[in-house]
C-alpha positions, 0 to 999 in steps of 0.5 A: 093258323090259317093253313091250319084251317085249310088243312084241316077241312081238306082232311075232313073232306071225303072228295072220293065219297062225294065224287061215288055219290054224284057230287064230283062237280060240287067238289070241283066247285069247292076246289075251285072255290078254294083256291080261285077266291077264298086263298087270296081274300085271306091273303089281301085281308091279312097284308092289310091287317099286318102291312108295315109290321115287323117282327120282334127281333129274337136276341 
């Protein structure tokens, strides 16, 4: 559900109408933002919430 979420507000964004207008580096900031932070709070959020679960075995 969560790469659901990332993908879909990278397909909304509009970066190369941002980038005409003058707001490249807010861009940058975002990209930056994205991957440098928030990808890995998700990421340690959701090993803690879901640390030591196992999946049901399909049979």
């Amino acid at each position: 559900m969560a790469a659901l979420t990332f993908f879909t507000i990278g397909v909304i964004s509009n970066f190369k109408k941002l980038w005409e207008e003058g707001i490249g580096r807010l861009a940058a900031v975002y990209l930056l933002c994205l991957f440098g932070f928030i990808i890995w709070v998700g990421l340690a959020i959701s090993w803690i919430f879901f640390h030591g679960i196992k999946p049901p075995i399909a049979g």
